[in-house]
C-alpha positions, 0 to 999 in steps of 0.5 A: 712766373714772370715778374714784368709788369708792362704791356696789355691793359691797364686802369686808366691809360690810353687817350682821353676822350675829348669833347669832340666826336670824330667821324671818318668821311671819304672823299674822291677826287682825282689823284692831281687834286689830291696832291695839291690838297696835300701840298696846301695843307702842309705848306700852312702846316695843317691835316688835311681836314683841318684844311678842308675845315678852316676853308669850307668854313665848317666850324663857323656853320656848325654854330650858326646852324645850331644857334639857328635850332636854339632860336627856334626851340626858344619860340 
């Protein structure tokens, strides 16, 4: 029998979940577009998405939205 005890499941390993729910989305552009998108991101040391995200100001407009929908169930 083997003795070894690593590999296959285990209670409690792997990564946590965070408070953040992820969701894959595509996009396409042309391949130029694409490249600079890259070289932007990395020049300033980020994902892509997080790129994307800091300058759609996405994060910003998710709270504002949702503050918006809490003043309204407040009436």
């Amino acid at each position: 029998m083997n003795e070894r005890n690593w590999g296959g499941k285990r209670k409690g390993a792997g990564r946590k979940k965070g408070e953040v729910e992820y969701q894959t989305f595509s996009v396409v552009l042309p391949k130029e577009e694409v490249e600079l998108l890259r070289r932007e991101a990395k020049g300033q040391k980020m994902t892509v998405s997080r790129f994307i995200s800091k300058y759609l100001h996405l994060a910003e407009a998710v709270e504002i939205e949702k503050a918006g929908k809490e003043g309204v169930q407040e009436l």
